[in-house]
N, C-alpha and C positions, 0 to 999 in steps of 0.2 A: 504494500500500500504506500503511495506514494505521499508528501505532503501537496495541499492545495496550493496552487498560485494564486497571485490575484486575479490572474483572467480566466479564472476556474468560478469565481461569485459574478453573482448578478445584481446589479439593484433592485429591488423591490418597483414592483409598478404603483402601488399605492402610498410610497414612501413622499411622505410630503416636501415640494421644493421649499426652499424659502423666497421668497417676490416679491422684491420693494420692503417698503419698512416694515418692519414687524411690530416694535414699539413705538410708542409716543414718545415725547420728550416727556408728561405728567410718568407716566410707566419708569423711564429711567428714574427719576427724581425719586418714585417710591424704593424702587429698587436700591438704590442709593443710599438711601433711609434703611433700608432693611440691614445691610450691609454694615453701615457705619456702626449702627445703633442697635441692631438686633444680637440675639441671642445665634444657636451655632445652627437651630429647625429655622429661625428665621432667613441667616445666611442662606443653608441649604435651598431653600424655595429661591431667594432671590439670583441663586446661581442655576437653579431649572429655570426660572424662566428668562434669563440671559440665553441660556441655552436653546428655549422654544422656538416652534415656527407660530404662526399669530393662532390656529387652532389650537393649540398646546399651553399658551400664554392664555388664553382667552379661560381655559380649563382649572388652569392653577388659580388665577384670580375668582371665579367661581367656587371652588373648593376649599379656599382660602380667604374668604372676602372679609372677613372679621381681622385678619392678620394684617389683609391689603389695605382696607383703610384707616387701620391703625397707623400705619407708617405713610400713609397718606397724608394723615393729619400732622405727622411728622415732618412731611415733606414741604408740607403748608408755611409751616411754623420756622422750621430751618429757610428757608427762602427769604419769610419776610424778615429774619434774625440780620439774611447777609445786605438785602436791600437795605436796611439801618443802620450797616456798619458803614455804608458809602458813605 
């Protein structure tokens, strides 16, 4: 048995591209929030969905909407902090 090469895989047909933006600029700014400031589960979500395609990203925030807008409101708050340091 030999080992596989790569031209021995295929891609999947239903494997999602990614096209065009995936996130917002509001999505980074959470995400960023989550990062800075969260805990290691919060990290974790914020680096899946850095990693997602926009149906995947769309998922996490749905399953995690309580997390999301917590850091949301983080996000808020950090922004108007740095507008007032100007």
């Amino acid at each position: 048995m030999s080992i596989p090469s790569q031209n021995d895989f295929v891609p999947l047909p239903s494997a999602p591209m990614k096209v065009g933006k995936v996130r917002t600029e509001r999505d980074s700014l959470v995400l960023a929030a989550m990062i800075r400031y969260g805990g290691s589960f919060a990290n974790a979500i914020a680096v899946a969905a850095m990693c997602a395609d926009s149906a995947n990203l769309l998922r996490l925030k749905v399953a995690f909407k309580d997390l999301w807008e917590q850091y949301d409101e983080m996000a808020k708050m950090s922004s108007k902090l740095e507008v007032k340091d100007l």
